[in-house]
N, CA and C of each residue as an Amber inpcrd file, in Angstrom:
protein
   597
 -21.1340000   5.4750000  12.3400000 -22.1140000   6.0070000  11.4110000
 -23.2770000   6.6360000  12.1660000 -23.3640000   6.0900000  13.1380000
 -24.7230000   6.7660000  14.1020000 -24.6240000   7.7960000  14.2760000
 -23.1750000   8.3070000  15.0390000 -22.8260000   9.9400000  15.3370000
 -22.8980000  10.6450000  14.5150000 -22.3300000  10.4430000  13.1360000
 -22.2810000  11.2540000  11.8040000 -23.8010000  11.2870000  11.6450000
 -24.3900000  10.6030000  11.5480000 -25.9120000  10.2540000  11.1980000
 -26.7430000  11.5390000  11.8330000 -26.2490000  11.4360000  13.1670000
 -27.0130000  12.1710000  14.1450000 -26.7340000  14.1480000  14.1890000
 -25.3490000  14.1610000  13.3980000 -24.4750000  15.2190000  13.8840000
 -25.1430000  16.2050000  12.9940000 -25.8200000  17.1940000  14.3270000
 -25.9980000  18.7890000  14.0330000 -24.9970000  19.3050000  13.6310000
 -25.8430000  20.4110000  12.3570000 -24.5180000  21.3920000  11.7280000
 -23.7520000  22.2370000  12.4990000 -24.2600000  22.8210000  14.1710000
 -23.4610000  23.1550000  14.7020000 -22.6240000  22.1340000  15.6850000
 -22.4190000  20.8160000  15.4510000 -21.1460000  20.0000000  16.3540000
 -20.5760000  19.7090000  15.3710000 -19.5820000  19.0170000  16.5700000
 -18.1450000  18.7340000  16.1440000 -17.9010000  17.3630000  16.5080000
 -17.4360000  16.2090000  15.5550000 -17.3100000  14.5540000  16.3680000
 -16.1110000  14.4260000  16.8600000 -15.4370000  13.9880000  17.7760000
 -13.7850000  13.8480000  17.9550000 -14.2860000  12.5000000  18.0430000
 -12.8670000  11.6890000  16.5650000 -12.8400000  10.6450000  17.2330000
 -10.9570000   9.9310000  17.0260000 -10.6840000   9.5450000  18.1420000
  -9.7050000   9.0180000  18.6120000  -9.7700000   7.5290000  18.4830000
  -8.7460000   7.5440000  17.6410000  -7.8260000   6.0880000  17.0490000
  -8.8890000   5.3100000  16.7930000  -9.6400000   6.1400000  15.6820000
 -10.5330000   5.1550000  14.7510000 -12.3060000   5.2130000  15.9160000
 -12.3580000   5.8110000  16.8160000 -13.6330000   5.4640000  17.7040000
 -14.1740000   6.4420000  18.3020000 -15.1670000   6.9950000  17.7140000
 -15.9250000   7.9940000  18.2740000 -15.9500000   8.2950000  19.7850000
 -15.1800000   9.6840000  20.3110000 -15.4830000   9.5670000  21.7490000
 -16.0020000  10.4330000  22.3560000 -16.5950000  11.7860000  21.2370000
 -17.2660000  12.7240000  21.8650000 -18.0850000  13.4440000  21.0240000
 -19.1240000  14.2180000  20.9670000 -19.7860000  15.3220000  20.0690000
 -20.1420000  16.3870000  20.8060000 -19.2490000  17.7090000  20.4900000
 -19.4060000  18.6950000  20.9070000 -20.2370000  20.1180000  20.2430000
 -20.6140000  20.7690000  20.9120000 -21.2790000  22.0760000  19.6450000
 -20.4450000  23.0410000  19.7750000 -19.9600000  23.3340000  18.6520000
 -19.1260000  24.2990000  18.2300000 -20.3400000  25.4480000  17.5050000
 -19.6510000  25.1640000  15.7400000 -20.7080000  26.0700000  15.4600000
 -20.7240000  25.4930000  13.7820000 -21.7900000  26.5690000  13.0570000
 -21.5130000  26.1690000  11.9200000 -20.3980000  25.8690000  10.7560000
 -19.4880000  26.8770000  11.4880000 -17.9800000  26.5820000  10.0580000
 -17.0070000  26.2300000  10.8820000 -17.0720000  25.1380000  11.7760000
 -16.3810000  24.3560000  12.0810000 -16.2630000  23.3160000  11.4550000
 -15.1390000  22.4010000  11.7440000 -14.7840000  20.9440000  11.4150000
 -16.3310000  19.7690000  11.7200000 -16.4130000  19.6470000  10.5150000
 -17.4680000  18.1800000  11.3580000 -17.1170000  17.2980000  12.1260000
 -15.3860000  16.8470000  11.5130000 -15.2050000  15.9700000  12.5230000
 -13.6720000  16.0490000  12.8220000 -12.9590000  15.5910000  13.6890000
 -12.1020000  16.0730000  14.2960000 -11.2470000  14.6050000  14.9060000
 -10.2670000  14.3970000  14.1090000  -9.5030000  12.8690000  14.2860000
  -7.8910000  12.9480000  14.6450000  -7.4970000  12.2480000  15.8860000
  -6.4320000  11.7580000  16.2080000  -6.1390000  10.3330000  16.2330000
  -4.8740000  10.4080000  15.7040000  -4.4250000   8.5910000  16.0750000
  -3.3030000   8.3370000  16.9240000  -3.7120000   7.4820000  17.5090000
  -2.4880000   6.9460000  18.7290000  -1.8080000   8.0180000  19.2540000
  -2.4430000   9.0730000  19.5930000  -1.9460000  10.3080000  20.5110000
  -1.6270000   9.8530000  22.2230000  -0.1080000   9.3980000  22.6580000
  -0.5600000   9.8840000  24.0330000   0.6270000  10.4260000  24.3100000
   0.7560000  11.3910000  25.4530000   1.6210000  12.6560000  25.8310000
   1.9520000  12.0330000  27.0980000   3.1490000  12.9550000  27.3120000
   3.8770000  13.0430000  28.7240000   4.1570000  11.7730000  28.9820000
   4.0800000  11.5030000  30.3590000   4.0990000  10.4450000  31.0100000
   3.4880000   9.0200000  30.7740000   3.0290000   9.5500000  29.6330000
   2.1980000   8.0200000  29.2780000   1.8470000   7.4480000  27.8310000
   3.3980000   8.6740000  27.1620000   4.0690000   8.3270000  26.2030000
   4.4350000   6.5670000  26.0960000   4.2180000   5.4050000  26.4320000
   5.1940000   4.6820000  26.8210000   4.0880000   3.3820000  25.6940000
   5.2780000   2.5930000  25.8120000   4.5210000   0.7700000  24.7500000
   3.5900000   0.3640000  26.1290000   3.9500000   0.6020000  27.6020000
   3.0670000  -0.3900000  28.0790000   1.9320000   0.0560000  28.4800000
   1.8970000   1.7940000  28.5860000   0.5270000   2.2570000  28.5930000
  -0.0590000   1.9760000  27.0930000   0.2470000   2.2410000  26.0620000
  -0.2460000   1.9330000  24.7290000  -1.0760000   0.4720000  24.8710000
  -0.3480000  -0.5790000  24.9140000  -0.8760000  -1.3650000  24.7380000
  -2.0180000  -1.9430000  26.0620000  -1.8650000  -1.4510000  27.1840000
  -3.2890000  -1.3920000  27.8650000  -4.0290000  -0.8380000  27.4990000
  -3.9090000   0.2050000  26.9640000  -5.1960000   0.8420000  26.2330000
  -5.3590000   0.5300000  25.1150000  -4.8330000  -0.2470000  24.2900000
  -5.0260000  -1.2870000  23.1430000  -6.2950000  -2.2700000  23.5630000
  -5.4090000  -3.1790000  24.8400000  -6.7360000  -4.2750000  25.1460000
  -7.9890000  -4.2580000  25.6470000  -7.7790000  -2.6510000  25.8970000
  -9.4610000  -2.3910000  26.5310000 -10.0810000  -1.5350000  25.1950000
  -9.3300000  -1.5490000  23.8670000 -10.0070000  -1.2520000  22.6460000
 -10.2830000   0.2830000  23.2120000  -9.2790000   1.1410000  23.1530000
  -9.4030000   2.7780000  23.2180000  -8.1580000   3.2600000  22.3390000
  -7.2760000   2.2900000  21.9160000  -6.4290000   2.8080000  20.8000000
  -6.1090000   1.7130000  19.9890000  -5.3830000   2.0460000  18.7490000
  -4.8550000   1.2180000  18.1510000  -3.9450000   1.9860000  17.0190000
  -3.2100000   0.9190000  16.5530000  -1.9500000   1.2730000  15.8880000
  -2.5260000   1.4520000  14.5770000  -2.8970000   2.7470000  13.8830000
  -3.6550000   2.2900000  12.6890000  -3.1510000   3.2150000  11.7490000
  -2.0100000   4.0880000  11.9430000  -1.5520000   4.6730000  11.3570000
  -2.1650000   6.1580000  10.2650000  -2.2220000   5.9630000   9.2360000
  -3.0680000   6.6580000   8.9720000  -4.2070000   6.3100000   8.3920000
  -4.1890000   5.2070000   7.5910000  -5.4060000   5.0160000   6.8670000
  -6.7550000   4.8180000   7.3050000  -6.7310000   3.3530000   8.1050000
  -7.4290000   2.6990000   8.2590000  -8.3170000   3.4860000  10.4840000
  -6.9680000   3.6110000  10.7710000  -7.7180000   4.6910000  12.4260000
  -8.7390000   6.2400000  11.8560000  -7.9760000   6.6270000  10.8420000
  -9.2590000   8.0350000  10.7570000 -10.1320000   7.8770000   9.7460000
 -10.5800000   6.8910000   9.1320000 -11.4940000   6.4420000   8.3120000
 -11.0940000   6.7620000   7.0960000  -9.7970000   7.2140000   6.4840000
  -9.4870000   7.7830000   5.4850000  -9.1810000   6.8130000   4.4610000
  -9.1900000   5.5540000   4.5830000  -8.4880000   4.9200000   3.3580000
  -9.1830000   4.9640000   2.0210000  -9.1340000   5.4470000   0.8570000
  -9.8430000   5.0770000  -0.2450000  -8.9160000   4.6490000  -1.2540000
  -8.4500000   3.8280000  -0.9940000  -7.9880000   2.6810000  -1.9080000
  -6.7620000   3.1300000  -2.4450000  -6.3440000   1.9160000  -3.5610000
  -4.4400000   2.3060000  -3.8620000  -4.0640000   3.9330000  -4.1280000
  -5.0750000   4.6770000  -4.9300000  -4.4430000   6.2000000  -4.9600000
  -4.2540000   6.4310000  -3.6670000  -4.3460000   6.2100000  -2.7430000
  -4.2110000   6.9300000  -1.2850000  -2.6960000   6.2740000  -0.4200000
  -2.3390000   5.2760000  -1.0740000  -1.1600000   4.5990000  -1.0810000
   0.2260000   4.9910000  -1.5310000  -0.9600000   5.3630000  -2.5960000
   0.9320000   5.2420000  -3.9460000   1.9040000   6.5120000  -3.6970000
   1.9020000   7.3410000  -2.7650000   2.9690000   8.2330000  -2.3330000
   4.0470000   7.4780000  -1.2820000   3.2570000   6.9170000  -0.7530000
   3.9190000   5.9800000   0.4930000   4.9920000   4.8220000   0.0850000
   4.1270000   4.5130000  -0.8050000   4.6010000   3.2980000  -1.9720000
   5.9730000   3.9020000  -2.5790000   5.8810000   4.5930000  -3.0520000
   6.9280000   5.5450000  -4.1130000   7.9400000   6.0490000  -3.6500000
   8.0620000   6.5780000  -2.1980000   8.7170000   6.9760000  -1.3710000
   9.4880000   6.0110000  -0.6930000   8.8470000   4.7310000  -0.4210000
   9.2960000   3.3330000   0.0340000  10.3070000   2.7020000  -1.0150000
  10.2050000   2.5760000  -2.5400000  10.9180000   2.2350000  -3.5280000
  12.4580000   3.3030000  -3.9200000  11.8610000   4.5500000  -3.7330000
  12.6990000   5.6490000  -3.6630000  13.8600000   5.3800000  -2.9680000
  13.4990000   4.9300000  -1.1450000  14.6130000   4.8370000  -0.4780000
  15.5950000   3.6040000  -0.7620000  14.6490000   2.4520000  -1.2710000
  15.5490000   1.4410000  -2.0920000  16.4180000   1.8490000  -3.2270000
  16.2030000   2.9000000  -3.7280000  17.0210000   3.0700000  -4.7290000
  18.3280000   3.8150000  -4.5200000  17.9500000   4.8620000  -3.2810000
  18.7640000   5.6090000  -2.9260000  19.9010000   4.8630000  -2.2840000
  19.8720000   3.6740000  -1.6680000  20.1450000   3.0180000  -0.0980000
  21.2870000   1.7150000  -1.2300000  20.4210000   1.5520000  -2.3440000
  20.9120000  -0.1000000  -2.7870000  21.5530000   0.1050000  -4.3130000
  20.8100000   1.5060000  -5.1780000  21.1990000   1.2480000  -6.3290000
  22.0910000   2.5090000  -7.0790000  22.2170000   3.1360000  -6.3190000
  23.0120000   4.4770000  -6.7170000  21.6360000   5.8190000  -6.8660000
  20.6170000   5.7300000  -6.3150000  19.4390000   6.7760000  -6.8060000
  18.3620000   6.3360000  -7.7060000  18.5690000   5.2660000  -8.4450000
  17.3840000   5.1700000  -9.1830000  17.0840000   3.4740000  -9.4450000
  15.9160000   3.0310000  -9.8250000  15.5750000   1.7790000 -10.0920000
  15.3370000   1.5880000 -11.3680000  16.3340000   2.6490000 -11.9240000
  15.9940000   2.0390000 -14.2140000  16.6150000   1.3930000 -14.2180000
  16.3210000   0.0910000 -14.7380000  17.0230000  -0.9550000 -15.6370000
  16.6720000  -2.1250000 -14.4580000  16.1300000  -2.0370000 -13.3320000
  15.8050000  -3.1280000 -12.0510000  14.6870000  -3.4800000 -12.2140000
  14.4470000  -4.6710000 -12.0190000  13.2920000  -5.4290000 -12.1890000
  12.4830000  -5.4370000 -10.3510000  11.8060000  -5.2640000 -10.2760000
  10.9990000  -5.2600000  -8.5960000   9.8970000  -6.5140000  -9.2190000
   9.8370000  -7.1990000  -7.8210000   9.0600000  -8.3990000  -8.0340000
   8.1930000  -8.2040000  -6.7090000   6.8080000  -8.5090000  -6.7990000
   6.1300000  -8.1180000  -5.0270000   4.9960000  -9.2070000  -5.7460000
   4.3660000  -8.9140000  -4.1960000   3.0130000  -9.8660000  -4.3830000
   1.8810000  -9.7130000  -4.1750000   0.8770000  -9.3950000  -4.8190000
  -0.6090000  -8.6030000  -4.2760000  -0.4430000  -7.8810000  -4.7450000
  -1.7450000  -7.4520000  -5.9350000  -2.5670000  -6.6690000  -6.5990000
  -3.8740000  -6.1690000  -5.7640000  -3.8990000  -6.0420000  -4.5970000
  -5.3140000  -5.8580000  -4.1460000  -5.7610000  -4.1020000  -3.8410000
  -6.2020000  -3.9610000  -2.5960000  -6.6660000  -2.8160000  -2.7640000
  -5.0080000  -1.6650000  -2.0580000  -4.2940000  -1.9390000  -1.2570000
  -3.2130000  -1.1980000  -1.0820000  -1.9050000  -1.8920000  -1.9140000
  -1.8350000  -3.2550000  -2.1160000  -0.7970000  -3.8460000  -3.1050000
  -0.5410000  -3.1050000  -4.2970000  -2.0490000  -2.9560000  -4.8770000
  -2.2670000  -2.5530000  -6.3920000  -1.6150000  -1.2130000  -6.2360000
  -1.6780000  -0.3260000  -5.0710000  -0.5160000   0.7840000  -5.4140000
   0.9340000   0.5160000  -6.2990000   1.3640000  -0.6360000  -5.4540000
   3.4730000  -0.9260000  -6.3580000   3.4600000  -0.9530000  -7.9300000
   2.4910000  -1.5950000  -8.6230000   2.9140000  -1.0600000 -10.0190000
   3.4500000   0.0420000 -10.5070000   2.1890000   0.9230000 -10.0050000
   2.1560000   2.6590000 -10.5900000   3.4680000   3.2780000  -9.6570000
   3.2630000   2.7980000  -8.4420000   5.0280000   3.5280000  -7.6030000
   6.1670000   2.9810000  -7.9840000   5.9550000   1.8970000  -8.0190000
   7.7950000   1.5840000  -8.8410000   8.0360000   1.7160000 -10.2970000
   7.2370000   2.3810000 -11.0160000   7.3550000   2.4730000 -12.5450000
   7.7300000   3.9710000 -12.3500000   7.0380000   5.1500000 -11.3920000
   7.7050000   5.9040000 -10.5530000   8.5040000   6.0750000 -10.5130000
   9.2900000   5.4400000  -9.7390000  10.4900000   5.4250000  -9.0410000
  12.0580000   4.8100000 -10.0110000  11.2370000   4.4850000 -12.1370000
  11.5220000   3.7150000 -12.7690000  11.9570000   2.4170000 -13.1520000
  11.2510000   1.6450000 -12.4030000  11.8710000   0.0660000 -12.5390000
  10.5760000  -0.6350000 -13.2490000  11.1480000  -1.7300000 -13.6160000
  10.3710000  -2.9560000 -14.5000000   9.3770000  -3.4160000 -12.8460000
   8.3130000  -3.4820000 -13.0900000   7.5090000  -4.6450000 -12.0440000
   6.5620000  -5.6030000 -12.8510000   7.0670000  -6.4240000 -11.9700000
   6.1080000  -7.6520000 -12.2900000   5.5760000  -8.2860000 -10.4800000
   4.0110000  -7.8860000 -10.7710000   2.8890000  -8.2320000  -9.2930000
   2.6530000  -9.3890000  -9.6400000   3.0350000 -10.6590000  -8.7620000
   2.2870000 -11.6430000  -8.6580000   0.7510000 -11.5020000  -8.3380000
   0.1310000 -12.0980000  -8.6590000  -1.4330000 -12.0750000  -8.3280000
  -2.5840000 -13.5320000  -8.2120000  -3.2690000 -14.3070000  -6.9310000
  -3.8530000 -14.9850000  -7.4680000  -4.8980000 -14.9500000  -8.1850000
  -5.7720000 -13.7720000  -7.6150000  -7.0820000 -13.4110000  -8.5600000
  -6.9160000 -12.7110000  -9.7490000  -7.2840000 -12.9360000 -10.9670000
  -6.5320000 -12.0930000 -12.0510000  -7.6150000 -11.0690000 -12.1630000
  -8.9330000 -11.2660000 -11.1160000  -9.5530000  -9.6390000 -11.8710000
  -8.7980000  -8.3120000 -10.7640000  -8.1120000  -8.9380000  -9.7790000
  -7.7150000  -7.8820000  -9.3380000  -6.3140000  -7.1900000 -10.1850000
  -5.8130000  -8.2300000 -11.0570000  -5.0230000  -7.5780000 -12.4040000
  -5.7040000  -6.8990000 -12.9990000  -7.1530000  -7.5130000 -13.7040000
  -7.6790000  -6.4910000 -14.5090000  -7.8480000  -4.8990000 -13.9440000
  -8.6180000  -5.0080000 -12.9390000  -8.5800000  -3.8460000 -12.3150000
  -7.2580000  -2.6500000 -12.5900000  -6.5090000  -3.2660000 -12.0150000
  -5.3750000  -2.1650000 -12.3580000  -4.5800000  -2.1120000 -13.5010000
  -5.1010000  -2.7050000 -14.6860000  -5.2280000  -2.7600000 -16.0760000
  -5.7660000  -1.3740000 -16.4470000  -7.1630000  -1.9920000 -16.2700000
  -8.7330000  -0.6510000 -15.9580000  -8.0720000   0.5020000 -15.7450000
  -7.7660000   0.9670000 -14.8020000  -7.1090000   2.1360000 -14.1670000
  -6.1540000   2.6690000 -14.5300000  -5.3970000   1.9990000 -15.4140000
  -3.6660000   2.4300000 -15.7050000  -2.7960000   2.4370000 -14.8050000
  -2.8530000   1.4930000 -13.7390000  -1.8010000   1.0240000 -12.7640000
  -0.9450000  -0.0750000 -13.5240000  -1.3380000  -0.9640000 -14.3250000
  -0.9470000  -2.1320000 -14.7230000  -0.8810000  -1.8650000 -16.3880000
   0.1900000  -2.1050000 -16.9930000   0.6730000  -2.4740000 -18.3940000
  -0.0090000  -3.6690000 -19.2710000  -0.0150000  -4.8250000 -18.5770000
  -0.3590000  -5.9940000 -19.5360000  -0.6240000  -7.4210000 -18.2820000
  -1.1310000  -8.1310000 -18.5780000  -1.4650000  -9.2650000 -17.8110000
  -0.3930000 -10.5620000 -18.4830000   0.1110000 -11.4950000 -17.3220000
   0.4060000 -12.7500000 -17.8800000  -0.1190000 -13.8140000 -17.2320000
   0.4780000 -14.2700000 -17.6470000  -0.7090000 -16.3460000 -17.1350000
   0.1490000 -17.3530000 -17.2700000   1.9290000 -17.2120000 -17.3970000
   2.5230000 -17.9390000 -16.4320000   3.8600000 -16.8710000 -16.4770000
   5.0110000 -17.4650000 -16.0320000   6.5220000 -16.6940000 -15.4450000
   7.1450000 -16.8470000 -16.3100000   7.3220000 -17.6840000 -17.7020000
   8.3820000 -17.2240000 -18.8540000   7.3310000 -15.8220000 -20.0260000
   6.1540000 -15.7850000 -19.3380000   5.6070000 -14.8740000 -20.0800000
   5.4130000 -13.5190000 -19.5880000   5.2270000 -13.5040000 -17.9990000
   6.2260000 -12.4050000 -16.6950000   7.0840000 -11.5450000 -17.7470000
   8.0690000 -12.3730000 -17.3370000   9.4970000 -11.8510000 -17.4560000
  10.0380000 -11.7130000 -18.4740000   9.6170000 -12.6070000 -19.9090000
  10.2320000 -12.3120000 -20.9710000  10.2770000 -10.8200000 -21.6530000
   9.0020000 -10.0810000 -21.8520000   9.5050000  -8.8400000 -22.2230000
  10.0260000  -7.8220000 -21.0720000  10.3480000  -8.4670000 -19.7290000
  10.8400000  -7.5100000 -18.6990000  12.6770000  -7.5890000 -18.8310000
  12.9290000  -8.6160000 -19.3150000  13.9100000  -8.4060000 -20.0130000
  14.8370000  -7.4380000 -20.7030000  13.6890000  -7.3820000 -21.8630000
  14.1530000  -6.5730000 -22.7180000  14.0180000  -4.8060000 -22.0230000
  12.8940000  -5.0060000 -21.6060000  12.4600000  -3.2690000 -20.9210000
  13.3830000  -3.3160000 -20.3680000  14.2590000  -4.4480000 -19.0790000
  15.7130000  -3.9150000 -18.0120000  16.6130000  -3.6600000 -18.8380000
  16.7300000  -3.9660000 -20.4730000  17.9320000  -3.6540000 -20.6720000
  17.7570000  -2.1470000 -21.1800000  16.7580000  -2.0190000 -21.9260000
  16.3960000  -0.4420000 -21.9790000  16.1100000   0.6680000 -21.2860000
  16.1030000   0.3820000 -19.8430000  15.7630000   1.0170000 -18.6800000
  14.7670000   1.8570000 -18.8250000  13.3490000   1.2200000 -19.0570000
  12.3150000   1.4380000 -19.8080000  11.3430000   1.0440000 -18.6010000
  10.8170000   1.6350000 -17.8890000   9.9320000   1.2680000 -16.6600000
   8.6730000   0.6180000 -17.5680000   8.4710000  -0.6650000 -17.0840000
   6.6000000  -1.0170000 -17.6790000   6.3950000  -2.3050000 -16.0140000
   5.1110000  -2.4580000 -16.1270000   4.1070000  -3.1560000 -14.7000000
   3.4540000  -3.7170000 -15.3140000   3.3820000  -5.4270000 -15.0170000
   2.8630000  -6.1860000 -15.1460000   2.1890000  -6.5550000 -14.2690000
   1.5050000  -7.3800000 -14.3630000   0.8790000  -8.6180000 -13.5470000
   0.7760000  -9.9880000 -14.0010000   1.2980000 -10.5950000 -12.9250000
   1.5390000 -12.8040000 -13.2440000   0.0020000 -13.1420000 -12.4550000
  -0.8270000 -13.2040000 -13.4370000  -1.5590000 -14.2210000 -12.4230000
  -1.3430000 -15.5400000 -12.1550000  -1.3460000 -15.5010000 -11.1710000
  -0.3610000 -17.1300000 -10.6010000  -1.8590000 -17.9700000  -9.8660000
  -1.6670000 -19.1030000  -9.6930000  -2.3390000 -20.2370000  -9.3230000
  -1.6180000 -20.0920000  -7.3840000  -2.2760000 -20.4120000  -6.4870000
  -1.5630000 -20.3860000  -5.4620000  -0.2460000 -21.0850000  -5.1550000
  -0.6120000 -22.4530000  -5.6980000   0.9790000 -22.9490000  -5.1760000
   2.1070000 -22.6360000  -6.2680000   2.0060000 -21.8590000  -7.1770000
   3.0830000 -21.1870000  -8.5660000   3.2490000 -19.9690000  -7.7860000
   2.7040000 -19.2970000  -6.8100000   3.1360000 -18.1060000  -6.7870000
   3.5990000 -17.6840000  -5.3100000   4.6180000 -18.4690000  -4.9250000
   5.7050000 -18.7650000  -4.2740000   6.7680000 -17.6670000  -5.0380000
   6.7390000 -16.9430000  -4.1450000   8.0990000 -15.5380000  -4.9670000
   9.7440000 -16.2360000  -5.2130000   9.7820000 -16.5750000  -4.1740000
  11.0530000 -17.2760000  -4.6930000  11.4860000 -18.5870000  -5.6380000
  10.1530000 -19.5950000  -5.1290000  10.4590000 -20.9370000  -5.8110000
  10.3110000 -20.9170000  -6.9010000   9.7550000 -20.1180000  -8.1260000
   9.9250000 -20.3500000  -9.3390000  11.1150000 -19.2920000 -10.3520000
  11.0410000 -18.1940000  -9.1750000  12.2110000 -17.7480000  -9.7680000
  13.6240000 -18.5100000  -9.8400000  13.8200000 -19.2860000  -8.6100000
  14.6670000 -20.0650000  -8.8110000  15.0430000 -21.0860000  -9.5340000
  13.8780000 -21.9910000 -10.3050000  13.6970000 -22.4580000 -11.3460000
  13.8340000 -21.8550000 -12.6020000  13.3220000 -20.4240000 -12.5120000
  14.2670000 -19.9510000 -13.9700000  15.4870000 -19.6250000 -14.2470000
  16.3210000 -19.9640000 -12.8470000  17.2250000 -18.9080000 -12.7140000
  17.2080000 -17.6490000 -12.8660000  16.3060000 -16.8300000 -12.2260000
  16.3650000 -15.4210000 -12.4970000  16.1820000 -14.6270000 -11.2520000
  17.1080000 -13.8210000 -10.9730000  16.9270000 -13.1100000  -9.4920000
  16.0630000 -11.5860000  -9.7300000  15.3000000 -11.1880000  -9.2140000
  15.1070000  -9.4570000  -8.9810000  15.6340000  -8.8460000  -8.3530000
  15.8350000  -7.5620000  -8.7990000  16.6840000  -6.7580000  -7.8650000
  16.0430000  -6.6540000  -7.1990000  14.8650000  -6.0730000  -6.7850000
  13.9710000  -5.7370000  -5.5950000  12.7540000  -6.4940000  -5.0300000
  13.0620000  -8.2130000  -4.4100000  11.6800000  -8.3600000  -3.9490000
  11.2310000  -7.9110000  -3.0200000  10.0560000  -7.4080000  -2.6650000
   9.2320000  -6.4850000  -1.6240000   8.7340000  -7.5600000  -0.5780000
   8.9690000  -7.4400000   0.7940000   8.7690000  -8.5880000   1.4550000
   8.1410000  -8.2100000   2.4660000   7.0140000  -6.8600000   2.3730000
   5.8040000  -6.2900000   3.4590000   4.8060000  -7.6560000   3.9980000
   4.6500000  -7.5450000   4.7520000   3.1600000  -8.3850000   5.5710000
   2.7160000  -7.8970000   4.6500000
């Protein structure tokens, strides 16, 4: 924030893998600022130069969001998201996810993308969640269909939507130890076609 703070209309900031490393003067209708991530060439292309320059904090693996300061929340996700469900469908279900139920976990600020992408991509979701205002939220927004407050209330109208191949997104707000993805599904006997199993 200092550099930006500081930065004449004629420079330019480069900053590399998330960290300011230079301010140059260009001119006025230039770039203000000027971002690469995890760039290294030639000879030093390699994991073990990477990660020395990891531990002395001059790069990092940050992909896109979070290294060029770009993240603003699940809209900035949900292509990634959608594209990710897409290849599940292509890979597992013949092309599409109508009539499949997707089960994941986290409503938060990049989670809350999977509703709106797998309804996308047409499948039933149901987001586990422990905090339920981060359900509301994507209630708010039109990421999320309807809220529940336990798992025969989940799944019962997801049911009916799989048999209609009728995409709708829920959210379970779950208590922490209920929202174990597998252990209560297994208690209902009920499998999903797609649980999402990201860090």
């Amino acid at each position: 924030m200092s550099a930006l703070e500081k930065l004449e209309n004629d420079e330019t900031l480069l900053v590399q893998s998330g960290k300011p490393v230079g301010v140059f003067r260009t001119h006025e209708y230039c770039p203000r600022v000027l971002i690469a991530n995890s760039n290294l060439v030639g000879n030093w292309a390699t994991w073990e130069e990477f990660r020395r320059l990891e531990a002395l904090g001059l790069m990092m693996y940050g992909q896109m969001t979070a290294g060029s300061w770009i993240y603003i929340g699940s809209q900035g996700i949900v292509q990634g998201t959608y594209e990710t469900f897409a290849s599940v469908a292509r890979k597992h279900f013949g092309g599409t996810l109508k009539g499949k139920i997707l089960v994941s976990g986290g409503l938060g600020g990049m989670g809350g993308a999977q509703p709106l992408a797998a309804t996308m991509a047409g499948a039933v979701f149901v987001g586990v969640e422990v905090d339920p205002e981060r359900i509301q939220k994507r209630l708010r927004t039109g990421y999320c269909d309807r809220i529940s407050w336990n798992l025969d209330e989940a799944l019962r109208p997801q049911k009916t939507l799989r048999a209609a191949a009728r995409p709708c997104r829920s959210g379970w707000s779950a208590t922490p130890p209920s929202a174990s993805r597998t252990g209560p599904l297994r208690l209902h006997a009920r499998r999903p076609d797609g649980p999402d199993e990201r860090p």
